[in-house]
C-alpha positions as CSV (number, residue, x, y, z in Angstrom):
1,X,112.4,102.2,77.2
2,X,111.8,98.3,77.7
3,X,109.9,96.5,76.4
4,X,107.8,93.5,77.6
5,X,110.3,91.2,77.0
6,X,112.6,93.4,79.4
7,X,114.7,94.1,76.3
8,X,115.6,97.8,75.5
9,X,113.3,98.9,72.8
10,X,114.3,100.9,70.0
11,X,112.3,103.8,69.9
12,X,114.7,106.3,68.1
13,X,115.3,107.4,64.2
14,X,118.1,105.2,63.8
15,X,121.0,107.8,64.1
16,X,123.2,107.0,66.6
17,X,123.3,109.8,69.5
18,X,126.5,111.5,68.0
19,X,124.8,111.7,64.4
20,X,121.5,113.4,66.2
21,X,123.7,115.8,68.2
22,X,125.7,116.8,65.0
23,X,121.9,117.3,63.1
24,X,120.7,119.2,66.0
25,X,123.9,121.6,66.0
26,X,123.2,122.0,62.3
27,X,119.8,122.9,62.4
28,X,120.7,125.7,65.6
29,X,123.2,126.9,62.9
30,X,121.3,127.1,60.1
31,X,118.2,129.0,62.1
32,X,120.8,131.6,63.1
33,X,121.7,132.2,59.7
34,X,118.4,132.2,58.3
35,X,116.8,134.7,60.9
36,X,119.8,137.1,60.9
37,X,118.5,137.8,56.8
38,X,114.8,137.7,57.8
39,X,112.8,140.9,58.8
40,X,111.6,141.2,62.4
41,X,107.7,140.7,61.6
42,X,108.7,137.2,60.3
43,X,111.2,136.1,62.9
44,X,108.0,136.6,65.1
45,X,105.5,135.3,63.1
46,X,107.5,131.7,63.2
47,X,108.7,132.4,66.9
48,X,104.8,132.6,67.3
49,X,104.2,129.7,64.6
50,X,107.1,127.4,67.0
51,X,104.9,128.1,69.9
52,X,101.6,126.7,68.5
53,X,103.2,124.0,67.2
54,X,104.8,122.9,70.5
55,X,101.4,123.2,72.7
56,X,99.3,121.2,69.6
57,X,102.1,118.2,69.9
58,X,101.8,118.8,74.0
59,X,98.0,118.3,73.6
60,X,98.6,115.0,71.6
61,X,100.4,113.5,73.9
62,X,99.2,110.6,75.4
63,X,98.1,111.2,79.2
64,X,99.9,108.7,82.0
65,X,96.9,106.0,83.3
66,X,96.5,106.9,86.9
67,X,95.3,103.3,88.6
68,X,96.6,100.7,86.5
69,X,100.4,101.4,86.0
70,X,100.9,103.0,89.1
71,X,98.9,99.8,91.1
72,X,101.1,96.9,89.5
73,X,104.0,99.1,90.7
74,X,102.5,99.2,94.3
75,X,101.7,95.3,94.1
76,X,97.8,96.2,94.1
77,X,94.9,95.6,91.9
78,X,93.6,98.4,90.2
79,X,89.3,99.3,89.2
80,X,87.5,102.5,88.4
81,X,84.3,100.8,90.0
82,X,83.7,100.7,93.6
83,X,82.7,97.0,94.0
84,X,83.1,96.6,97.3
85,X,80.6,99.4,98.3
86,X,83.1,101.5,100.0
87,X,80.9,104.9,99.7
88,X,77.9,102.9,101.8
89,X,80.6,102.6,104.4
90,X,79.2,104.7,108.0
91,X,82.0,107.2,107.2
92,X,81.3,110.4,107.7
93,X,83.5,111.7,104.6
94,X,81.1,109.8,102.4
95,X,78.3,112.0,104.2
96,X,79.7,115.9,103.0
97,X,78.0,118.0,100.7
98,X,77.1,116.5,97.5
99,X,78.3,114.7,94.5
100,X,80.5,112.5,96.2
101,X,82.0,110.2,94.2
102,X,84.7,107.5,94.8
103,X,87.4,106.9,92.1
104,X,90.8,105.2,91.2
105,X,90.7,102.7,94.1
106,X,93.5,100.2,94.5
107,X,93.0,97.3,96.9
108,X,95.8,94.3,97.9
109,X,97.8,93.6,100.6
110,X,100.4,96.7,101.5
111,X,102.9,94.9,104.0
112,X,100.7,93.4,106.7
113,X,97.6,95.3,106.2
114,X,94.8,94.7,103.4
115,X,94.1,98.2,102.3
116,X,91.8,100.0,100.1
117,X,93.3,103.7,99.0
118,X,91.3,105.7,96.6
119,X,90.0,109.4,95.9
120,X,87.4,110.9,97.3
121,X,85.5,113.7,95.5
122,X,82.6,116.0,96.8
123,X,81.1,119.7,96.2
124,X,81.4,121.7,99.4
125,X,78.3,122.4,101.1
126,X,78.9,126.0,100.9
127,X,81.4,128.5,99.8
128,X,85.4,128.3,101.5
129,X,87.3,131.1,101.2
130,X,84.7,132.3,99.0
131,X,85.1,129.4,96.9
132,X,82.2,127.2,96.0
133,X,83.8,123.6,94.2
134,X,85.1,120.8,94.5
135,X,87.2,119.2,97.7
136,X,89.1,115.9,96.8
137,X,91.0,113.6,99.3
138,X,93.1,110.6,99.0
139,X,92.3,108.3,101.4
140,X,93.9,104.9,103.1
141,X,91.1,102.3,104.5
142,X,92.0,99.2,106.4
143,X,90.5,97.4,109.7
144,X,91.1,96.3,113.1
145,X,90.1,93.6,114.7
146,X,88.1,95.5,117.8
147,X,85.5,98.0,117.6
148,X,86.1,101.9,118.1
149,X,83.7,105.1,119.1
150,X,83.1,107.1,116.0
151,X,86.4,109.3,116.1
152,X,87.0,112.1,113.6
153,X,90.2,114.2,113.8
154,X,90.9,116.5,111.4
155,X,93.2,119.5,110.8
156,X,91.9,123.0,110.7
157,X,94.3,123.4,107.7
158,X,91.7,121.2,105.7
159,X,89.2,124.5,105.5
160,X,86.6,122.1,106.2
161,X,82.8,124.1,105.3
162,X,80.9,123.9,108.9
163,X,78.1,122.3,107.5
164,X,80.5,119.6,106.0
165,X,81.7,118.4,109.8
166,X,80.9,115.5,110.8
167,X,77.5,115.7,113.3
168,X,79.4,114.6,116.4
169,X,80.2,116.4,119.4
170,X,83.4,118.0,119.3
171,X,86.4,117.2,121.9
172,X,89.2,118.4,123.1
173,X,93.0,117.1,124.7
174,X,94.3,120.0,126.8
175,X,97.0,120.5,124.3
176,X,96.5,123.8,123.1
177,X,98.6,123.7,120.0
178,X,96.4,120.7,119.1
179,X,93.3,121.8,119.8
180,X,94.1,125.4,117.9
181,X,95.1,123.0,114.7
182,X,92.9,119.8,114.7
183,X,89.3,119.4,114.9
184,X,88.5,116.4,116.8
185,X,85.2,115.2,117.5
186,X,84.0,112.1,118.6
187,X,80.4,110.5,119.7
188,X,81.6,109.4,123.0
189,X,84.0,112.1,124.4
190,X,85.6,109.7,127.3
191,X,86.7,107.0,124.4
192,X,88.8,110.0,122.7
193,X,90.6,111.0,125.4
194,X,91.5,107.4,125.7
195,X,93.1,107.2,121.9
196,X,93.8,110.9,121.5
197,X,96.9,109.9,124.2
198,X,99.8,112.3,123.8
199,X,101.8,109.4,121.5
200,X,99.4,109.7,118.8
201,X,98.5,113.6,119.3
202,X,102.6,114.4,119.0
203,X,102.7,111.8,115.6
204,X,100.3,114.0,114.2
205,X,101.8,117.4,114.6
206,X,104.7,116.0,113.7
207,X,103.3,115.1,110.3
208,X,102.8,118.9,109.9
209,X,99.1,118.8,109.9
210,X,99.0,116.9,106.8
211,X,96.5,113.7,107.9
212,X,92.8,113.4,108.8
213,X,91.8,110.2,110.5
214,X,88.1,108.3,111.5
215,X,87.3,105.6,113.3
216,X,84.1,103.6,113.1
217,X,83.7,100.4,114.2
218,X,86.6,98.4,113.1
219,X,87.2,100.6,110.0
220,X,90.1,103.3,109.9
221,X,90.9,105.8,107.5
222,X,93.7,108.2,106.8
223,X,93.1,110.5,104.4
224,X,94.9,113.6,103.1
225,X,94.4,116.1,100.6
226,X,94.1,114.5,96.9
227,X,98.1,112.9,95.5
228,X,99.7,112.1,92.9
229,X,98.7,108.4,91.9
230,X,103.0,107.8,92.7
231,X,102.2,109.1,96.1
232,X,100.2,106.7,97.3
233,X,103.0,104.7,98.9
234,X,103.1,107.7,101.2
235,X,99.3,107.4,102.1
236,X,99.6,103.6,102.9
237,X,102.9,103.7,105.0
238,X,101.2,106.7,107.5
239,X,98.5,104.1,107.4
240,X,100.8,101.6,109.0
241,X,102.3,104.7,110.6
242,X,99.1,105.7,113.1
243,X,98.1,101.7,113.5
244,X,101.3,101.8,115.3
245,X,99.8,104.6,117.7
246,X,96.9,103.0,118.5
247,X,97.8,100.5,120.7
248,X,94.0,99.0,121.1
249,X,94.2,98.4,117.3
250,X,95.8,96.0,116.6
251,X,96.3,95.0,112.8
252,X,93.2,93.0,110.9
253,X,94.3,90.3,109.0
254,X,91.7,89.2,107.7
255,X,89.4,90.7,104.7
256,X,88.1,94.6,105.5
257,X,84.3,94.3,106.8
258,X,82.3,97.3,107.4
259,X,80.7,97.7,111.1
260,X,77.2,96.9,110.2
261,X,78.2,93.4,109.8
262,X,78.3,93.5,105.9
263,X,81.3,91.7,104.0
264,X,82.2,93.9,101.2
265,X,84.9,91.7,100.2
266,X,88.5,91.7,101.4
267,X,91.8,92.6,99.1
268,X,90.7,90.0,96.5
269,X,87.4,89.9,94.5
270,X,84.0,91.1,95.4
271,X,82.1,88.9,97.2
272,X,78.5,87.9,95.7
């Protein structure tokens, strides 16, 4: 392990790794020995003694931060708060069920995009599969420079609660493996058509059905069932990934602003 001086730190008992190989080997031997003179009931007794020993010292352990670590990695800035308002946005993600709450958001320049990526929490509406709980997404936020329709494309795969859809009219492509997979809908049908073109349609098959995507004014979002914190790299290059088939958008460069005109604040600090 290093340590912040980028020197190895020693973490160890002092034995070198031959003298803790040549313990280790003595204490299998010496447990052999011992249990072959033992009676079964207390062979099991510590067999059953190891075991609740092992998950007590698994318990202890410390858990792995999920924002801050894995953001200095990425190159971004790391906060549990939301202080750029992000849940106010006119998203319609931020409308389903209840108890939505936004957590673990990152935000920084990714390449040449300023992103926000975060999780997304709410309780279903009703029952899925018979299961009533929670639904958790991590999602990928940037902007582009020119407005879009409200466009919401989904894939079936999500198991989406009716109720939880976003109020919009839904729209189809003529693709029928596309249709039967994604649920697109859109409050002006003629504008989907238009970005629903057969480059972008094909990318996201092609991803296996693993993306949702929403378009509202000059925000987009890609969002995917909740990751691993180390995954997010993922997240943001698919970002990049369907900005490159959207010809119309064209990447923001400046600060992320919501539709309504509000400036939440860019990659950098809040705004007052």
């Amino acid at each position: 392990m290093l340590s912040p001086e980028g020197e190895a730190s020693d973490t160890s008992d002092g034995m070198n790794p031959w003298q803790r190989l040549l313990t280790l080997f003595g204490a299998v031997v010496l447990a052999v020995l011992v249990l072959r003179v033992l009676p079964g009931p207390v062979v099991l007794a510590l067999f059953v003694a190891g075991i609740a020993v092992a998950n007590h010292m698994l318990r202890r352990a410390p858990k792995r931060e999920i924002s801050g670590p894995a953001a200095e990695v990425l190159g971004l800035e790391a906060t549990a708060q939301d202080p750029f308002g992000i849940a106010a946005y006119p998203l319609s993600l931020f409308d389903r069920g209840s108890d939505g709450r936004l957590t673990d958001l990152m935000y920084g320049r990714w390449g040449a995009l300023d992103v926000k990526v975060f999780d997304y929490t709410y309780t279903s509406s009703v029952a899925v599969e018979g299961v009533l709980g929670d639904r958790a997404f991590t999602c990928a936020l940037t902007a582009a420079p020119l407005a879009s329709r409200h466009l919401v494309v989904e894939p079936e795969a999500f198991l989406t609660a009716g109720p939880d859809h976003p109020a919009l009219p839904e729209v189809t492509v003529g693709s029928e493996r596309f249709d039967r997979s994604y649920d697109a809908r859109c409050d002006d049908p003629g504008s989907a058509a238009a970005i629903l073109d057969d480059g972008l349609t094909s990318w996201l098959l092609e991803q296996g059905e693993r993306w949702g995507l929403e378009l509202h004014g000059r925000l987009v979002m890609l969002y995917a069932p909740k990751v691993l914190a180390d995954d997010r790299p993922t997240v943001l290059d698919a970002l990049k990934e369907l900005l490159d088939q959207i010809p119309a958008l064209e990447i923001e460069r400046n600060p992320l602003e919501a539709p309504s005109g509000s400036t939440p604040g860019g990659s950098g600090a809040p705004s007052d």
